[in-house]
TORKOL-4160 file (C-alpha; in steps of 0.2 Angstrom, whole numbers, padded with zeros to 4 digits, m for minus):
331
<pt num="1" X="m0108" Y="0081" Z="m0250"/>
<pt num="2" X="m0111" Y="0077" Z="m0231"/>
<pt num="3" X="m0100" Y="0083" Z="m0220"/>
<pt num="4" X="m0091" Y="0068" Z="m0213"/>
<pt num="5" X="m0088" Y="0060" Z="m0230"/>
<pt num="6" X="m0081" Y="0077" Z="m0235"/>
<pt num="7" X="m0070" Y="0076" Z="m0220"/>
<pt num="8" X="m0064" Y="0059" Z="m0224"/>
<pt num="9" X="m0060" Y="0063" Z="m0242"/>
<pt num="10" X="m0048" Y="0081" Z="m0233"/>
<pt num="11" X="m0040" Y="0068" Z="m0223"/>
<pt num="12" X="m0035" Y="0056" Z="m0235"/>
<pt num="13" X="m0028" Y="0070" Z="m0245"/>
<pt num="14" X="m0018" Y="0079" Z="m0233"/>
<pt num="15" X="m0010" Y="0062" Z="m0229"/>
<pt num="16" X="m0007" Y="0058" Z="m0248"/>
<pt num="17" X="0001" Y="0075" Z="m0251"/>
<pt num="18" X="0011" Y="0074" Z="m0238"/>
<pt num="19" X="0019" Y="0058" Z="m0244"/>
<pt num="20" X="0023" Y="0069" Z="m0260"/>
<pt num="21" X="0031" Y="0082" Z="m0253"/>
<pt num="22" X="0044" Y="0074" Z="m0240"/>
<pt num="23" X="0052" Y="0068" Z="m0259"/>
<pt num="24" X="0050" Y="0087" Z="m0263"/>
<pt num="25" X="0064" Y="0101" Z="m0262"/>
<pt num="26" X="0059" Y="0113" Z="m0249"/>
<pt num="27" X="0060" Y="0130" Z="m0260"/>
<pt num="28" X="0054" Y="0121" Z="m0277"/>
<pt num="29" X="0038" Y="0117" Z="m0266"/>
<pt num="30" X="0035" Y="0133" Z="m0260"/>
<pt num="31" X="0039" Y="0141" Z="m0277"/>
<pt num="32" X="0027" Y="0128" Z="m0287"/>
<pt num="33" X="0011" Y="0130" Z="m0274"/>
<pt num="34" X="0017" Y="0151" Z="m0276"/>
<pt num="35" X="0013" Y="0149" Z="m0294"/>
<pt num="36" X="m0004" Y="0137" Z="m0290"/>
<pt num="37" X="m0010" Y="0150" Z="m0280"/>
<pt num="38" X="m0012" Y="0162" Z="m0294"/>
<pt num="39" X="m0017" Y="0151" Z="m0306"/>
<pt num="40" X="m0031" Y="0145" Z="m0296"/>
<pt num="41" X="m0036" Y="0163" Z="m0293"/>
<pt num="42" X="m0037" Y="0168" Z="m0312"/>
<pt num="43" X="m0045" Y="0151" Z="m0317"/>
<pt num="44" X="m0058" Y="0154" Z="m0303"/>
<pt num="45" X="m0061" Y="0170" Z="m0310"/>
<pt num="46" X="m0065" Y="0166" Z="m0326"/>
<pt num="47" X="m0075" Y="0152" Z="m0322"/>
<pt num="48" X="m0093" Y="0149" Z="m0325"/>
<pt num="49" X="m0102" Y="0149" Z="m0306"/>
<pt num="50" X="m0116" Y="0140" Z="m0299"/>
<pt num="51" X="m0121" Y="0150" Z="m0283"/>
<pt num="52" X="m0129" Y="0139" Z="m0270"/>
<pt num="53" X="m0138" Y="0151" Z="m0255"/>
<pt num="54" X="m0145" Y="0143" Z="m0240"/>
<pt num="55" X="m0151" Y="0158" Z="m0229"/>
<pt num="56" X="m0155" Y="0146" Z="m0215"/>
<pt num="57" X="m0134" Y="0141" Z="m0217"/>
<pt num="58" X="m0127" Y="0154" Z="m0221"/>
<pt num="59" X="m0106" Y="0155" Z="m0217"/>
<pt num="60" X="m0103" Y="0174" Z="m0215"/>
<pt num="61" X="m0083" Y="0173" Z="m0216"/>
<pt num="62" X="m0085" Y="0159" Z="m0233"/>
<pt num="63" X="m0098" Y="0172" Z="m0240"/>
<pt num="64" X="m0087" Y="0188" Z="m0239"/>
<pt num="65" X="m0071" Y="0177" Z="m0246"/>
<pt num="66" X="m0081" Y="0175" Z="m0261"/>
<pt num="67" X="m0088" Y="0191" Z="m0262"/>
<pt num="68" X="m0071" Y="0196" Z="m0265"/>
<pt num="69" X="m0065" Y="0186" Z="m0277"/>
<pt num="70" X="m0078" Y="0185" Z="m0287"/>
<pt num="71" X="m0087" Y="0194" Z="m0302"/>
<pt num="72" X="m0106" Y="0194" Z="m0301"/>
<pt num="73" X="m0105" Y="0192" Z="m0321"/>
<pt num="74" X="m0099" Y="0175" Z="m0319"/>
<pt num="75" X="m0112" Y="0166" Z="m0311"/>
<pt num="76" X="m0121" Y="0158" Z="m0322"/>
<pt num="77" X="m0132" Y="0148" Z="m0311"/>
<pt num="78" X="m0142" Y="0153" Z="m0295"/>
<pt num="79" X="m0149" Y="0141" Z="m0282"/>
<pt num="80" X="m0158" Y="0149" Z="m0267"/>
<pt num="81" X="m0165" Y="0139" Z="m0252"/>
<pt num="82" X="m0177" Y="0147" Z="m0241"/>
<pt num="83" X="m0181" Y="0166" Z="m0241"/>
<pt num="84" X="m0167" Y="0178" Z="m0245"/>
<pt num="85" X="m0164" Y="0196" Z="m0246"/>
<pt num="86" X="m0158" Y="0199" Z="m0263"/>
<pt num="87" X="m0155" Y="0216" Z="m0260"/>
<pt num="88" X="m0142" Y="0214" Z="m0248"/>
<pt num="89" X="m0130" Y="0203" Z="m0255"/>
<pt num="90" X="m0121" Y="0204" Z="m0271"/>
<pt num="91" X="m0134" Y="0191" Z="m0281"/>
<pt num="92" X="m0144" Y="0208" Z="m0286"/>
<pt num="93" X="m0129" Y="0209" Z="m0297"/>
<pt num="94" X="m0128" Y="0193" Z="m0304"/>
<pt num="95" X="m0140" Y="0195" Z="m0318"/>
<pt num="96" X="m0129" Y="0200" Z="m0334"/>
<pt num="97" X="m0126" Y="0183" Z="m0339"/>
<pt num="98" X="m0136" Y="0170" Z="m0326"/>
<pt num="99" X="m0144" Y="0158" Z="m0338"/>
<pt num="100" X="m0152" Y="0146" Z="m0323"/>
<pt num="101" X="m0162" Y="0151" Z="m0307"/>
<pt num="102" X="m0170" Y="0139" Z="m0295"/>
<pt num="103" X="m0178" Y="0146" Z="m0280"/>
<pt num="104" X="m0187" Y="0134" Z="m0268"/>
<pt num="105" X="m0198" Y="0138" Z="m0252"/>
<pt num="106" X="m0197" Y="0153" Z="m0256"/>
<pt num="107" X="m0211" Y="0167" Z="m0251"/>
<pt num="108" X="m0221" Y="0174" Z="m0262"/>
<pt num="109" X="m0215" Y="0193" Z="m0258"/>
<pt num="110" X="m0198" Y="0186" Z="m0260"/>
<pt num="111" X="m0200" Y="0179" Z="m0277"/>
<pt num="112" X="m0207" Y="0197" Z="m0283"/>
<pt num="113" X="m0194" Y="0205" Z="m0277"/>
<pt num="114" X="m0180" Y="0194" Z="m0286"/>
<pt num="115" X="m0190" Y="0197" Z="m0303"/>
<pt num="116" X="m0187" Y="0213" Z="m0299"/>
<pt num="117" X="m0170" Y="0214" Z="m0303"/>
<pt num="118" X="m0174" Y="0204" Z="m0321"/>
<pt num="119" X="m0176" Y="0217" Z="m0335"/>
<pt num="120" X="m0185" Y="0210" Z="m0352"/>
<pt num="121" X="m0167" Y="0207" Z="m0360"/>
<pt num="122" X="m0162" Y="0192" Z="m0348"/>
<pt num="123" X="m0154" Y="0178" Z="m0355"/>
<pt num="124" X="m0162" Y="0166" Z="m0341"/>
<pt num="125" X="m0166" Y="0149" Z="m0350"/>
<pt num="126" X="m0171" Y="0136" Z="m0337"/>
<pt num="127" X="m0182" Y="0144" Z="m0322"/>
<pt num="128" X="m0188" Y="0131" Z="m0306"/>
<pt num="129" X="m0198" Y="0137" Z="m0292"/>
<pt num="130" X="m0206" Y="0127" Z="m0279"/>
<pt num="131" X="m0217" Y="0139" Z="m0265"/>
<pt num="132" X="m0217" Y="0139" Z="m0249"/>
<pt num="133" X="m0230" Y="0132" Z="m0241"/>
<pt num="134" X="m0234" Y="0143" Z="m0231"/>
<pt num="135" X="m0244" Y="0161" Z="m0233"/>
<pt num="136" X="m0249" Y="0161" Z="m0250"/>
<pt num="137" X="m0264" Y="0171" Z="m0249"/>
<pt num="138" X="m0281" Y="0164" Z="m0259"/>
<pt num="139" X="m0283" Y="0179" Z="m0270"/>
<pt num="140" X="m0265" Y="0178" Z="m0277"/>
<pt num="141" X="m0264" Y="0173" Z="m0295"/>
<pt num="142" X="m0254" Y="0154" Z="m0299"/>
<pt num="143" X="m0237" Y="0152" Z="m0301"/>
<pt num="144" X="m0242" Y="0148" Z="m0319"/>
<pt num="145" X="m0249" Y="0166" Z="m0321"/>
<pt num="146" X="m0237" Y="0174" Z="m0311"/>
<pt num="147" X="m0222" Y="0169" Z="m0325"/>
<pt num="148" X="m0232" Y="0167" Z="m0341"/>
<pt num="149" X="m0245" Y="0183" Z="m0337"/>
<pt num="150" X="m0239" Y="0195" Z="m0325"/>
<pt num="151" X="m0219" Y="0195" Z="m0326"/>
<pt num="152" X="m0219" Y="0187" Z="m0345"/>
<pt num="153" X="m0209" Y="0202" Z="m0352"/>
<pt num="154" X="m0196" Y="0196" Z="m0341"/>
<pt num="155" X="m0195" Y="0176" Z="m0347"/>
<pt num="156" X="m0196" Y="0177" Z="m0364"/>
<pt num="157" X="m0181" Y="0166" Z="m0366"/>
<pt num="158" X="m0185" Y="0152" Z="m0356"/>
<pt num="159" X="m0183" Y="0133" Z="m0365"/>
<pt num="160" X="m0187" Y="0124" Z="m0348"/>
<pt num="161" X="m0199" Y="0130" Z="m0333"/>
<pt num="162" X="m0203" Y="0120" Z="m0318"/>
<pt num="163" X="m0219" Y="0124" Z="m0303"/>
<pt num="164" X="m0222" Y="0118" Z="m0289"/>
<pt num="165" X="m0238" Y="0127" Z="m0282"/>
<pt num="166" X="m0242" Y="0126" Z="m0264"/>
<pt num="167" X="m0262" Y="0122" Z="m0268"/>
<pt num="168" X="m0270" Y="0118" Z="m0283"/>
<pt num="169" X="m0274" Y="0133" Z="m0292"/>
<pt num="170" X="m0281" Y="0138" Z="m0307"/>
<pt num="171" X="m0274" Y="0148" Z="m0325"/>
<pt num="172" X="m0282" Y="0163" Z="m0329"/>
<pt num="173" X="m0285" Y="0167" Z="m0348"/>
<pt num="174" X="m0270" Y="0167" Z="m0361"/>
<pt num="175" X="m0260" Y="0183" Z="m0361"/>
<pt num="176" X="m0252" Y="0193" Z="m0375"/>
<pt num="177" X="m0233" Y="0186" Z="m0375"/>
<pt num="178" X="m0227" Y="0171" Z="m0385"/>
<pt num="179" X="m0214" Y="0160" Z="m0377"/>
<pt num="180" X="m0207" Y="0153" Z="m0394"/>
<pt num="181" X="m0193" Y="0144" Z="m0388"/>
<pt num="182" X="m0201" Y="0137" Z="m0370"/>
<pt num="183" X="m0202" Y="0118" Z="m0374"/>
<pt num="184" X="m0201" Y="0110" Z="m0357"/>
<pt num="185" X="m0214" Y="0113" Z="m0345"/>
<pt num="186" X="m0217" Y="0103" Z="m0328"/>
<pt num="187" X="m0231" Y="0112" Z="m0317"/>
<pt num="188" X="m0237" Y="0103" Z="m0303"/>
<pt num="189" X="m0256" Y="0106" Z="m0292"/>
<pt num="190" X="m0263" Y="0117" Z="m0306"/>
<pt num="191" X="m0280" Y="0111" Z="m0314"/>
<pt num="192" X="m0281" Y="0103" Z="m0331"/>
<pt num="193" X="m0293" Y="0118" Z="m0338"/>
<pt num="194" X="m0299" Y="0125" Z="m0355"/>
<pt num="195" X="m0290" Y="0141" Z="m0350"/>
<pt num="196" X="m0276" Y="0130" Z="m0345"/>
<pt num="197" X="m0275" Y="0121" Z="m0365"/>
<pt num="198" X="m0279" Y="0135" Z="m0373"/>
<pt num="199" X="m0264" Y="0145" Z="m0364"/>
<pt num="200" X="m0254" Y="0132" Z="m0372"/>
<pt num="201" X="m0259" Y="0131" Z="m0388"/>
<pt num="202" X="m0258" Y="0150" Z="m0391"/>
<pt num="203" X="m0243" Y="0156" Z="m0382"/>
<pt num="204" X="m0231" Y="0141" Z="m0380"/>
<pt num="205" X="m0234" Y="0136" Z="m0399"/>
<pt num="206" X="m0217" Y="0124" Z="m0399"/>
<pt num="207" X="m0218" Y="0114" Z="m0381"/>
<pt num="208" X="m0212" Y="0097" Z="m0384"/>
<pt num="209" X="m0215" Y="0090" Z="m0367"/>
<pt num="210" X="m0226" Y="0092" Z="m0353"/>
<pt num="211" X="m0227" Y="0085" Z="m0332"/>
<pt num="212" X="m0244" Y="0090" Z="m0324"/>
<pt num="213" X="m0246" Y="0085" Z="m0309"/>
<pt num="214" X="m0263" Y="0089" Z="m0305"/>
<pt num="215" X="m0284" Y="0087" Z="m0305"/>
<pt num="216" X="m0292" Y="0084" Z="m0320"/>
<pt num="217" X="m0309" Y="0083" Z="m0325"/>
<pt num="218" X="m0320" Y="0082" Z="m0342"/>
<pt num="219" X="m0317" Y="0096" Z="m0354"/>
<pt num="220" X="m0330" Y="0104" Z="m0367"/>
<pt num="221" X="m0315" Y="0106" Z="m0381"/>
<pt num="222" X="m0318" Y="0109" Z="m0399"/>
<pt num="223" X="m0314" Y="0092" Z="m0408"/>
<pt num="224" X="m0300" Y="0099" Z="m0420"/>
<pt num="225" X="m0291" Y="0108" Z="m0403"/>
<pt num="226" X="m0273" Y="0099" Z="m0403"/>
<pt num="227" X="m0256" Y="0101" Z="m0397"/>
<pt num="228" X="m0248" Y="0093" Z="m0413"/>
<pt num="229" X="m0229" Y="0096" Z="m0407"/>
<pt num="230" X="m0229" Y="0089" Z="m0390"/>
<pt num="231" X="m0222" Y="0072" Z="m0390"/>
<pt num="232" X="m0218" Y="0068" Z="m0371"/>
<pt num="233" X="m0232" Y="0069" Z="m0359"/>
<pt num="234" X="m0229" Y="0065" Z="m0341"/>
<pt num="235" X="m0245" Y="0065" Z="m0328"/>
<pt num="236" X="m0256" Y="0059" Z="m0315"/>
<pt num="237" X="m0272" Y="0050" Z="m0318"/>
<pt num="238" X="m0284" Y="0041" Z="m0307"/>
<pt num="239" X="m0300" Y="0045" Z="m0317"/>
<pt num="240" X="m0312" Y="0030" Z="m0330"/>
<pt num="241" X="m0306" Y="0027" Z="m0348"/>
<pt num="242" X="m0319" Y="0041" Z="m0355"/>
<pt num="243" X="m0308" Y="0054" Z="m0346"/>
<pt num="244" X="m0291" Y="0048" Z="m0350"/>
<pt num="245" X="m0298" Y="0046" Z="m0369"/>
<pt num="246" X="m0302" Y="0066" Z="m0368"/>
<pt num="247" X="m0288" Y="0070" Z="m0362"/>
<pt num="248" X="m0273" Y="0058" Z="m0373"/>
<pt num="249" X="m0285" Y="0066" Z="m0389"/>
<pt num="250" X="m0280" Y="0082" Z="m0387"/>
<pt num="251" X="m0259" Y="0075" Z="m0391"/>
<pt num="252" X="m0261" Y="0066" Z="m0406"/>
<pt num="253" X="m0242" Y="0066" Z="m0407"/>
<pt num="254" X="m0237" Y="0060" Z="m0390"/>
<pt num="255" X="m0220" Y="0046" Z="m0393"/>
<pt num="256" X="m0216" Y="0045" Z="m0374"/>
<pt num="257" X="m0231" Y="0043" Z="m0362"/>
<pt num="258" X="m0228" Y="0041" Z="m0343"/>
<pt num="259" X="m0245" Y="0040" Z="m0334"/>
<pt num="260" X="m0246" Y="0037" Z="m0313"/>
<pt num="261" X="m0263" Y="0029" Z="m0310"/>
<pt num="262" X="m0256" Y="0023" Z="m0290"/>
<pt num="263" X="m0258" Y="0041" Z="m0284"/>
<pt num="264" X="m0273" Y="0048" Z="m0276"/>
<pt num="265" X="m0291" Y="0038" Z="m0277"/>
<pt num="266" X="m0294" Y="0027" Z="m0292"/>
<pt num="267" X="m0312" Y="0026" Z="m0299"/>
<pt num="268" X="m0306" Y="0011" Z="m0311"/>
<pt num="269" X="m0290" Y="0004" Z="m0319"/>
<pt num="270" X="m0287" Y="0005" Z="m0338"/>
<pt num="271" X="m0285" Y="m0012" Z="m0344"/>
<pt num="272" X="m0276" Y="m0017" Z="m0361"/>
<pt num="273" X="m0290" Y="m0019" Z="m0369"/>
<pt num="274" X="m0292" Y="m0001" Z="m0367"/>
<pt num="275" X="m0276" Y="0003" Z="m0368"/>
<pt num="276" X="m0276" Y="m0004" Z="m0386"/>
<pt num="277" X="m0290" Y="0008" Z="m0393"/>
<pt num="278" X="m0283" Y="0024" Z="m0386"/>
<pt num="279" X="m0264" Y="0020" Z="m0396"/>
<pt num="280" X="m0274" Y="0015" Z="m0411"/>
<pt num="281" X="m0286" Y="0028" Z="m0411"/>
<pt num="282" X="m0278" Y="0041" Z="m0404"/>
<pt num="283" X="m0259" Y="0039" Z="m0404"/>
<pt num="284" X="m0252" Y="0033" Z="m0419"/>
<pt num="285" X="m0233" Y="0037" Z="m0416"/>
<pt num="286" X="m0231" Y="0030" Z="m0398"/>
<pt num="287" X="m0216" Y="0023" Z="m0396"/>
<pt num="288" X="m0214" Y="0021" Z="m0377"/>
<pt num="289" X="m0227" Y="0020" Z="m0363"/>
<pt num="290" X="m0224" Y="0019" Z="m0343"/>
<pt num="291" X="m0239" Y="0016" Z="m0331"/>
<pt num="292" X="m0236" Y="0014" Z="m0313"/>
<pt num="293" X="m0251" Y="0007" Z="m0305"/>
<pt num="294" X="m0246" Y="0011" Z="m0291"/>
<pt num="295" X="m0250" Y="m0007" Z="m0276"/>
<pt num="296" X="m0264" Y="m0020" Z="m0277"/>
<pt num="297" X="m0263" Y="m0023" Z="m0294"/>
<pt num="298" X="m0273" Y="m0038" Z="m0302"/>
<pt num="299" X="m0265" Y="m0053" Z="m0310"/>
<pt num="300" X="m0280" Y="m0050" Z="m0324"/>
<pt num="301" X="m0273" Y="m0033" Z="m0327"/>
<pt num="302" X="m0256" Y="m0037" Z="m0330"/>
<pt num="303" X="m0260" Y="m0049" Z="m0341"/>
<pt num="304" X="m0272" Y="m0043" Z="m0354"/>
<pt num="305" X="m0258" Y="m0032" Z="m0357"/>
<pt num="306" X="m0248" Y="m0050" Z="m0365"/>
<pt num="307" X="m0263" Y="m0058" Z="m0373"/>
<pt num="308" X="m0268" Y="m0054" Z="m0392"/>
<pt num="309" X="m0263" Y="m0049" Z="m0408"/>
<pt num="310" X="m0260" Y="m0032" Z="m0403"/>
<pt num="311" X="m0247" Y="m0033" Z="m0389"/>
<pt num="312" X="m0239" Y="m0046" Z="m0395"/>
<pt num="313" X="m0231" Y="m0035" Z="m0405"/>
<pt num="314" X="m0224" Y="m0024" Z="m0392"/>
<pt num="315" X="m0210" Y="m0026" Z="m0379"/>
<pt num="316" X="m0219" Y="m0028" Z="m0362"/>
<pt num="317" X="m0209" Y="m0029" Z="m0347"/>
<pt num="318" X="m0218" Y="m0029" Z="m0328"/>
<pt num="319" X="m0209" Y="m0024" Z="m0315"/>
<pt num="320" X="m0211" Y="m0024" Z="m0295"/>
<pt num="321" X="m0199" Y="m0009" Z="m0285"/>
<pt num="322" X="m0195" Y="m0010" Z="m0268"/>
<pt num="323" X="m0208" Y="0003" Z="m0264"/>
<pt num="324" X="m0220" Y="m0011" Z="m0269"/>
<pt num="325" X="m0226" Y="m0001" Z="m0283"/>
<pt num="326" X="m0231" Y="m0008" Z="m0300"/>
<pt num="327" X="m0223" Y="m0004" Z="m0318"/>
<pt num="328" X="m0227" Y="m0007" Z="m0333"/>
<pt num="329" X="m0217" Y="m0002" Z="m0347"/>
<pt num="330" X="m0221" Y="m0005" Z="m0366"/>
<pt num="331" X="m0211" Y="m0001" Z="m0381"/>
């Protein structure tokens, strides 16, 4: 909440509650807000916490209150902005029952550090990291390896993980630890590689849905290499049909596709024609499918996707955003 709506809002109410107590004994007042006092203590310490740090805005007297009056065990979720000291604070504490932690432009070093404090028995279910963008070193190893490879003892509980690498970078070979209940992943500039798939396919056996944000570029797969369970598939594309065909085969189960063809350079747009044989051949459950184009569409474009047999079929609705960027959505 910004600051001045928040002091609006403490305005209004100290002007409504004092309407309400000027009908109020004086001694029943005090003796009710005596009792709300402690009820609000034992209710906030019992409560399930999300702890949002901000090293660049930190309050030192609002930080030690709740040092005080809070149990490390409670928080359940952790949000740190910027780099932070873990070891000075009471967040090395807070790892008995934390089942979210979301750390963004955040140093490498750091990010070691706070792993650190994870043993393999964490009960951490949702993990987001977004790099800082500076000082990450050439010969360090992705995000993607550093969780799935170097710390996976650590996140073998995870059901959703999100990236955000500084540069693209690429995944080394599969490692040893199966993540049987991760089936969210969003990982953005990474490369679409056969290490990348493979990874995938052997040690995430039960992803359902996937965002990659990234480079892409023809793979020398085997033709029965599928990820049968993944039925959501979000990603960037700015390649010809004969790429897009390579990739879309290796997800013969896909019900929800989301492709972004307006971002970066575009050797050619996929019409409906194309369109067509890819879901027929390809993707036989579809049931949803979003393109943005992205500006500068053609008219011809649009509207092969509302001529024939095939898509008359189908719900198609074309829109234009105010960011002047074009939709497509077909159901």
């Amino acid at each position: 909440m910004c600051p001045a709506i928040f002091n609006r809002l403490e305005s209004f109410s100290n002007e409504l509650l004092l309407d309400i107590f000027e009908y109020l004994d004086a001694y029943n007042l005090y003796q009710a807000f005596y009792g709300l006092n402690y009820r609000i203590d034992g209710v906030l310490q019992s409560a399930h916490l999300h702890i949002f740090y901000d090293s660049s805005n930190e309050n030192k007297p609002g930080w030690d209150t709740l040092i005080s009056s809070v149990n490390p065990s409670q928080i359940r979720i952790l949000s740190c902005y910027k780099d932070i000291n873990i070891d000075n604070h009471f967040l090395s504490a807070a790892k008995e029952n934390l089942r979210s932690l979301c750390l963004c432009k955040v140093y490498r070093p750091v990010i070691n550090t706070i792993f650190q404090h994870f043993s393999s028995g964490n009960k951490i279910k949702c993990l987001s990291i977004r790099e800082h963008s500076r000082f990450t070193k050439r010969s360090d190893h992705s995000l993607f390896d550093l969780i799935l490879i170097d710390n996976a003892h650590r996140f073998t509980s995870l059901v959703n993980l999100s990236l955000s690498c500084t540069r693209y970078m690429k995944v080394s070979s599969a490692g040893s630890v199966r993540f049987l209940q991760l089936h969210h992943l969003s990982i953005s500039n990474c490369y679409w590689s056969t290490n990348f798939l493979q990874l995938l396919q052997s040690n995430i056996p039960n992803l359902k849905s996937l965002k990659f944000i990234g480079y892409y570029h023809f793979l020398n797969l085997p033709s029965d290499f599928v990820l049968k369970r993944v039925d959501e598939l979000h990603m960037n594309y700015s390649g010809n049909f004969v790429g897009l065909h390579n990739i879309l085969s290796v997800f013969p189960c896909l019900r929800r596709l989301y492709i972004d063809q307006g971002s970066g350079r575009r050797s050619a747009i996929i019409n409906g024609v194309q369109w067509q044989k890819l879901i027929e051949n390809y993707l036989p459950d579809l049931r949803q499918l979003t393109i943005d184009f992205g500006d500068g569409i053609d008219d011809d474009i649009v509207e092969a996707f509302y001529t024939g047999e095939f898509w008359s079929t189908k719900k198609v609705n074309f829109s234009k955003d105010r960011h002047l960027s074009n939709g497509l959505l077909v159901i």
